[in-house]
C-alpha positions as CSV (number, residue, x, y, z in Angstrom):
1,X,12.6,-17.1,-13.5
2,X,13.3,-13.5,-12.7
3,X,11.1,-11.7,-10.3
4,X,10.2,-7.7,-11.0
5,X,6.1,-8.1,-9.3
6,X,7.7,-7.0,-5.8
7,X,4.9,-4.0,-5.2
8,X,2.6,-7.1,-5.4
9,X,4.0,-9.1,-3.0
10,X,7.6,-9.8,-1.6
11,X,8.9,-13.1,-0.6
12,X,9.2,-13.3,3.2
13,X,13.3,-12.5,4.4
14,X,15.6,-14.8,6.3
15,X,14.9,-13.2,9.3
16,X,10.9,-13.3,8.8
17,X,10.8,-16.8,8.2
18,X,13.4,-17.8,11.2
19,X,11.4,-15.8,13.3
20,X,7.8,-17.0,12.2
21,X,9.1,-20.8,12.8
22,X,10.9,-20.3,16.3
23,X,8.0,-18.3,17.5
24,X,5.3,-20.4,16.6
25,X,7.0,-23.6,18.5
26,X,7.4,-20.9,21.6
27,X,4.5,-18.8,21.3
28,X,1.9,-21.1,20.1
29,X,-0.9,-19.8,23.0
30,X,-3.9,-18.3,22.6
31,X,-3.0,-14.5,23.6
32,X,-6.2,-14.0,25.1
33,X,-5.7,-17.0,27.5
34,X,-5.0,-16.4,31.4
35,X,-2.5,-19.4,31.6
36,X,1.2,-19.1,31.4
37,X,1.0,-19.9,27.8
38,X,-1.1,-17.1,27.2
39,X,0.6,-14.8,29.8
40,X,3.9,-15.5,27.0
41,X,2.0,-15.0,23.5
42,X,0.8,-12.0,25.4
43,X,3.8,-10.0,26.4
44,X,5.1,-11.0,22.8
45,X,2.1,-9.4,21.5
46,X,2.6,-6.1,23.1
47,X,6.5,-6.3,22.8
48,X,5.1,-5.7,18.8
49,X,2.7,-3.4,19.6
50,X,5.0,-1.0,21.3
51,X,7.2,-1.4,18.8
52,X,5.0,-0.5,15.8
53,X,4.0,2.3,17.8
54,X,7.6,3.4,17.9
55,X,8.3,2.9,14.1
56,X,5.1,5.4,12.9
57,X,5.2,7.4,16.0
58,X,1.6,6.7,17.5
59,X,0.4,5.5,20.8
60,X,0.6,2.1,21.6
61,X,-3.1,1.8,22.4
62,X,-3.7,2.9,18.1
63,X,-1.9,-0.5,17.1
64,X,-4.1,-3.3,16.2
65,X,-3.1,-6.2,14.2
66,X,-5.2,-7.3,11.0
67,X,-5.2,-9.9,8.4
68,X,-3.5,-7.4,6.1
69,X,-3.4,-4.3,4.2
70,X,-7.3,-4.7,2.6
71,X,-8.7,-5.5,6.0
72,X,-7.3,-3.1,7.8
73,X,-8.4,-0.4,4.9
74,X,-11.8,-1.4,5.5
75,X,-11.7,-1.7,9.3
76,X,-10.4,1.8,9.7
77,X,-13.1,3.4,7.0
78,X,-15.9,1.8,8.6
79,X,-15.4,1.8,11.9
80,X,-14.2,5.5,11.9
81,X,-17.3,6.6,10.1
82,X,-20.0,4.8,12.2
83,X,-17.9,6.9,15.0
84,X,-18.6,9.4,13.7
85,X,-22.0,9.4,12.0
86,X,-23.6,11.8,14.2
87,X,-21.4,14.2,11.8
88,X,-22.8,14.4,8.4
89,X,-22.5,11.5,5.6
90,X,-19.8,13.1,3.1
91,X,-16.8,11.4,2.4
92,X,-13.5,12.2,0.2
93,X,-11.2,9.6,-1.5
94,X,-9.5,9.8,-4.6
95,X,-10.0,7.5,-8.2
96,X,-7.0,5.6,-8.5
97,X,-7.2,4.4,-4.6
98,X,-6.5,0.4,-4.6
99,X,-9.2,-1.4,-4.9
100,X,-10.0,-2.1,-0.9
101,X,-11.0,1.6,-0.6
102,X,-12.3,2.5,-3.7
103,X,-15.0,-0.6,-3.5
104,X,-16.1,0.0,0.0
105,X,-16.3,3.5,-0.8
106,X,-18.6,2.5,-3.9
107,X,-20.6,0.0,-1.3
108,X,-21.1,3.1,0.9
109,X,-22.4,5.0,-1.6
110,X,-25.0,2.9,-2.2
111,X,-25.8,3.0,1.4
112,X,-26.6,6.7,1.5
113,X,-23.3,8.0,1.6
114,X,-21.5,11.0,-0.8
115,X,-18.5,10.4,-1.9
116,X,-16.1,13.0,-3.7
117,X,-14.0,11.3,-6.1
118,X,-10.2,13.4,-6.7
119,X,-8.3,12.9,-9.8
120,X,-4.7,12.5,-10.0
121,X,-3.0,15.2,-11.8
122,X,-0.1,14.8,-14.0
123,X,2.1,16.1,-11.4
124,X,1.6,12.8,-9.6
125,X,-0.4,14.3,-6.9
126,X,-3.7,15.6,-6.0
127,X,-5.1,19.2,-6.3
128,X,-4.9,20.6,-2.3
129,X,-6.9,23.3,-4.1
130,X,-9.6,20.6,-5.4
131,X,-9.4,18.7,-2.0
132,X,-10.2,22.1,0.1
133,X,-12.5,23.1,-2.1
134,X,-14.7,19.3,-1.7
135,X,-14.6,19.4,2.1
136,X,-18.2,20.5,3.6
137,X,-19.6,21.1,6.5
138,X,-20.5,17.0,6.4
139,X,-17.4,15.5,5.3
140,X,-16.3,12.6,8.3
141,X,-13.4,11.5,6.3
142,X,-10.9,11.5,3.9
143,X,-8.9,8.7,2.8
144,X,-6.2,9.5,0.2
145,X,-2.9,6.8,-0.4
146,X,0.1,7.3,0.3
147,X,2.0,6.3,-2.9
148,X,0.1,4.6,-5.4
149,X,0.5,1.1,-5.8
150,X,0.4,1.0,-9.9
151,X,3.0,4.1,-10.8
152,X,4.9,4.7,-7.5
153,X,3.5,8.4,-7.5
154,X,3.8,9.9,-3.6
155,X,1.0,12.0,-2.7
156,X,1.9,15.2,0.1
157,X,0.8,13.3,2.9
158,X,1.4,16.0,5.9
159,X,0.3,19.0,3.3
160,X,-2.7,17.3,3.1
161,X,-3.2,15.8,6.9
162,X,-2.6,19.6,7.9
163,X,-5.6,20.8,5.8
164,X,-7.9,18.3,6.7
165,X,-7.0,18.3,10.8
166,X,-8.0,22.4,10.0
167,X,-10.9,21.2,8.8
168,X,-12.1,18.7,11.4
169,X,-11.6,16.0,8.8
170,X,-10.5,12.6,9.5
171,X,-7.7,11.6,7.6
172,X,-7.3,7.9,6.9
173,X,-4.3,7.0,4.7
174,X,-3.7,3.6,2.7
175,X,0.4,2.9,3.3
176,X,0.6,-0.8,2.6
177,X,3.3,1.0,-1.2
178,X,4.6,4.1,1.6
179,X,5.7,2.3,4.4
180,X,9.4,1.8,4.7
181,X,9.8,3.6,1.0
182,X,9.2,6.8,2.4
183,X,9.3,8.5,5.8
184,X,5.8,8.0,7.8
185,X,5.0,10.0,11.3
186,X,1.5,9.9,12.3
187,X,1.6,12.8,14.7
188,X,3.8,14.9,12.3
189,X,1.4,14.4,9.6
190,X,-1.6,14.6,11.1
191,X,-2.6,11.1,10.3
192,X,-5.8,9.6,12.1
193,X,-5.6,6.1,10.4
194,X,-3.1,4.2,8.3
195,X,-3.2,0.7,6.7
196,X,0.2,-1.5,6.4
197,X,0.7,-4.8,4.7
198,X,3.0,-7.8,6.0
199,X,3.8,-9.1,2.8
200,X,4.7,-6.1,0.8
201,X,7.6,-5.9,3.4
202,X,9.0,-9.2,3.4
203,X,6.6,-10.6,5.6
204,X,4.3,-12.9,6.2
205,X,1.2,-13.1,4.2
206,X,-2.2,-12.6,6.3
207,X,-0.9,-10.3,8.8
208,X,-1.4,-6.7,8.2
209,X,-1.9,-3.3,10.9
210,X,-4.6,-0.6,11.3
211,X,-3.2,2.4,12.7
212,X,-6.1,4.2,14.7
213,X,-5.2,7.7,16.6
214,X,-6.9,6.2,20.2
215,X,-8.1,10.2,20.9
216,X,-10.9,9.9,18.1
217,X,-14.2,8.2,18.3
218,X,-14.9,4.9,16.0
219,X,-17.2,2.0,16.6
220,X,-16.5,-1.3,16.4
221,X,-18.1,-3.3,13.3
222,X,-19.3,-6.5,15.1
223,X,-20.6,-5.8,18.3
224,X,-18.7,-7.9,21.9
225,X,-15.5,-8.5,19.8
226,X,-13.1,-8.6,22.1
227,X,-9.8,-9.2,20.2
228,X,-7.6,-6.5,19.4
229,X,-9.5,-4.0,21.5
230,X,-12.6,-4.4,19.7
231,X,-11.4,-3.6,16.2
232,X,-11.8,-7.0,14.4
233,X,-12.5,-10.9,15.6
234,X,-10.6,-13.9,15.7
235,X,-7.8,-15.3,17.7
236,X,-4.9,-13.2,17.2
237,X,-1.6,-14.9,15.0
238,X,1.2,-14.0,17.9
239,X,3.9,-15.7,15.5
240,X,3.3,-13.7,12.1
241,X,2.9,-10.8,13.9
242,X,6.4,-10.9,15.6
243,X,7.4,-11.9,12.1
244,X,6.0,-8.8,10.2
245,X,7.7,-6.9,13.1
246,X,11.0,-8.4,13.0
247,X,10.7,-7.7,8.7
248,X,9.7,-3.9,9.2
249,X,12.3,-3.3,12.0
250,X,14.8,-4.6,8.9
251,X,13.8,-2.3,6.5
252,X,13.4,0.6,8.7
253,X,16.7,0.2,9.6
254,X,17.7,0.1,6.1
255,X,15.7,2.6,4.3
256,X,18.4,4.8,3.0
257,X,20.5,2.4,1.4
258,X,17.6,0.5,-0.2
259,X,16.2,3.9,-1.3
260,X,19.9,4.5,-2.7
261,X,19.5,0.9,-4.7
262,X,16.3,1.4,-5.6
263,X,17.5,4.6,-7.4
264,X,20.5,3.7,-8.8
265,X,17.9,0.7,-10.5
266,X,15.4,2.9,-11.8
267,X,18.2,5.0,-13.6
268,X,20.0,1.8,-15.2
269,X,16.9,0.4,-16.6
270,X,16.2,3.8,-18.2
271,X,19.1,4.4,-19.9
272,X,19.3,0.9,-20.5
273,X,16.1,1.1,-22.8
274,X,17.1,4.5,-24.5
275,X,20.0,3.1,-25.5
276,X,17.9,0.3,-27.2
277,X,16.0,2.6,-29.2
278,X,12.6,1.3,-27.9
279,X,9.3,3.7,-28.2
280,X,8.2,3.3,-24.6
281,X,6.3,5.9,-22.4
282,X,7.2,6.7,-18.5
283,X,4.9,7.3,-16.0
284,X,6.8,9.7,-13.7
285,X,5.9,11.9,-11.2
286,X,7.6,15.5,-11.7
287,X,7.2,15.9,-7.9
288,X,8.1,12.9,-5.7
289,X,7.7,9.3,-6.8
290,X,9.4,5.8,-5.6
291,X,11.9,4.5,-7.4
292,X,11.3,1.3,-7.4
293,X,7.8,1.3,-9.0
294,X,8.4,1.5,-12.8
295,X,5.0,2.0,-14.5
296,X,5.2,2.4,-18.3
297,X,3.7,1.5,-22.2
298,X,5.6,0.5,-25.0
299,X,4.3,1.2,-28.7
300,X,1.0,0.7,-28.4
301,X,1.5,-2.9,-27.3
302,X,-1.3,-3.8,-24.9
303,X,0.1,-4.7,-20.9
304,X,-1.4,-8.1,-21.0
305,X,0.5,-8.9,-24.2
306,X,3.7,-7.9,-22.6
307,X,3.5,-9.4,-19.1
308,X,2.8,-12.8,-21.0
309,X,5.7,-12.6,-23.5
310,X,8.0,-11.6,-20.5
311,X,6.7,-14.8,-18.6
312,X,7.1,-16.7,-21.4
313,X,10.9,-15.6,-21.5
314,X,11.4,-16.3,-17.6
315,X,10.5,-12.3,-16.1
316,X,7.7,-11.6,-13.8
317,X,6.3,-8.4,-14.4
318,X,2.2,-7.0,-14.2
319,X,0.4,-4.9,-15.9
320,X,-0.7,-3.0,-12.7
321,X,-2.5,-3.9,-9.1
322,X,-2.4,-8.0,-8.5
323,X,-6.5,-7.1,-6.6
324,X,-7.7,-5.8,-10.0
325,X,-5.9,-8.4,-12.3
326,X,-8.4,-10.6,-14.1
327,X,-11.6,-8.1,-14.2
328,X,-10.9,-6.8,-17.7
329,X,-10.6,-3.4,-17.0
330,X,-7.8,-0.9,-17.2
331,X,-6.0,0.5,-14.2
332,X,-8.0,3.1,-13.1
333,X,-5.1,5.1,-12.1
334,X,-4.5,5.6,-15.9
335,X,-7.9,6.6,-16.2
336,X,-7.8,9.3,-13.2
337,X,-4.1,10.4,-15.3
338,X,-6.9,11.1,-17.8
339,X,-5.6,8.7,-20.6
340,X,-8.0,6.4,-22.7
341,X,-9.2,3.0,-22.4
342,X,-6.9,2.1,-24.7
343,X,-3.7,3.5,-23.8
344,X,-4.7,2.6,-20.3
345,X,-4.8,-1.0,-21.2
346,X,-1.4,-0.5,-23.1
347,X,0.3,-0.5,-19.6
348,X,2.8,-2.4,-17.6
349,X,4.8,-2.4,-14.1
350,X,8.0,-3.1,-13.1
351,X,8.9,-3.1,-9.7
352,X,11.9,-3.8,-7.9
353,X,13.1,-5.5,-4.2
354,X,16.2,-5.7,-2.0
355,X,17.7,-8.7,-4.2
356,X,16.9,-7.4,-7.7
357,X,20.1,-6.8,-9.6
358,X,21.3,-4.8,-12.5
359,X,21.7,-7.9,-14.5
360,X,18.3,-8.8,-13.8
361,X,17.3,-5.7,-15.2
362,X,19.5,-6.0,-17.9
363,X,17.6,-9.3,-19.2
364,X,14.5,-7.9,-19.3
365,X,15.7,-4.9,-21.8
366,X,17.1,-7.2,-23.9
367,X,13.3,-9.7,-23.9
368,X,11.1,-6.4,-24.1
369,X,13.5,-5.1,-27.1
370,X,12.7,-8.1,-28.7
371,X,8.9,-8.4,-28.1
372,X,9.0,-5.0,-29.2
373,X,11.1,-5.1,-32.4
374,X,9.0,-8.5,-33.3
375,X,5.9,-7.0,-33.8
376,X,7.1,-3.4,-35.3
């Protein structure tokens, strides 16, 4: 079976996995303890605070560790908000957010909130224009992705933190797709919040971080919680967290030969398809988009159809976010693009990782040519 679902989820690396077993025989104390046990989970814990801090350039006291990229999403909107109250109830996101924001932004609606919905323009990116032009006197917060999880499309993160810090607008960013695909500095671009996921990074699955800037005000959601300063409960998992560490030190470290690969894989699968004479159509940002996300639609054929007939011939591919798979509705990316139901529904994603291979890729030309050509 050939895997091509990576922007899903990522199988956990080497490295990941020795260090998730060797630490949970060492580190197996609760952090919050006062014994030597806990003393040891401890300084591990903060060893991997200081270094996330180091790898987005934020403060060490703006690290806290979550179950993972929805969590922390949710964490950072909610807590920043009730922090914040005191300053009006308007709110600014944008309609092809992933699911995590876009619902709770929905829930807060119904809770007496307004919330500005931006589209995505066919550039890739949102209007700066249409986001000045939404922010009001009431607006708390923005929170706009980084890259978009279902066509790869890279929004102008510090344009846009630099226009809402002018504004006095919090700026929360989802960068579970961003981080380690593109550069991310916190302070450089103005960032008040940011969301990563362990297992879209070769991690470990249930271990994500919430990014807080420590100089602004938020509120914790469940009064007395003392883990992880306040900012969720529960006893904190010392070993996946040295784990996602020890996988996002790796891919720092290697960002700009996997961006290299990444490109060199986008551009063999495309000319790879032309060649084959298939009617397909590309979702591609003119601006700035990640390679390695491959979002496209191929005669008319609906996604679903596809993705099965590819997992029927051993290829795992989607037909968009895995959190919105099952609810029978198009991506609503699509829909912000401003494309029907029905071409909506007509789409598929290929994504790549650090062990995909041009033969790989060449396999799955030669299945979608023939799904293709079987039903013209």
């Amino acid at each position: 079976m050939i895997y091509l679902d990576f922007a899903a989820t990522t199988p956990m690396s080497e490295d990941a996995l020795y260090v998730f077993n060797e630490a949970s025989k060492r580190y197996f104390g609760n952090a919050s303890s006062l014994h030597e046990f806990g003393t040891q989970a401890n300084d591990a814990l903060e060893a991997s605070r200081s270094s996330w801090a180091q790898m987005i350039n934020a403060e060490k006291d703006g690290i806290y560790f979550t179950s993972g990229g929805t969590e922390s999403n949710q964490l950072a909107i909610r807590s920043l908000i009730e922090g914040n109250r005191d300053k009006g109830n308007h709110l600014i996101t944008t309609d092809a957010e992933h699911s995590s924001v876009y619902n709770v932004m929905k829930k807060l609606e119904g809770e007496g909130f307004e919330v500005t919905y931006l589209s995505i323009h066919e550039s890739g990116q949102i209007s700066i224009e249409e986001l000045k032009a939404a922010i009001r006197p009431s607006t708390i917060l923005a929170s706009i992705q980084a890259v978009n999880g279902e066509v790869g499309y890279v929004q102008a993160i510090s344009e846009i933190g630099e226009l809402l810090d002018e504004a006095n607008v919090l700026f929360h960013t989802d960068a579970v797709q961003a981080f380690t695909n593109i550069p991310l500095d916190v302070q450089a671009d103005k960032i008040d919040a940011l969301s990563i996921s362990g297992h879209k990074i070769y991690g470990p699955k249930g271990i994500g971080l919430c990014y807080i800037n420590s100089r602004v005000s938020w509120k914790p959601q469940v009064p007395n919680t003392t883990h992880e300063g306040g900012l969720r409960a529960g006893t904190v998992d010392v070993p996946a967290i040295l784990s996602f560490t020890t996988a996002a030190q790796q891919l720092i470290n290697s960002m700009n030969e996997n961006a290299e690969k990444m490109t060199h894989l986008r551009q063999h699968l495309l000319e790879k398809l032309k060649e084959t004479k298939v009617d397909f159509t590309l979702y591609e940002s003119e601006l700035n988009q990640v390679p390695q996300i491959v979002g496209m639609a191929f005669s008319k054929l609906q996604g679903q159809y596809i993705m099965l007939e590819c997992n029927k011939n051993g290829l795992a591919i989607s037909t968009g976010s895995a959190c919105q798979v099952g609810q029978q509705s198009p991506p609503r990316t699509l829909l912000s693009l401003r494309k029907t139901r029905d071409e909506a529904n007509q789409f598929v994603r290929i994504s790549f990782g650090i062990t995909t291979t041009v033969e790989e890729l060449d396999a799955l030309v030669t299945v979608l040519e023939k799904i293709v050509h079987n039903l013209s």
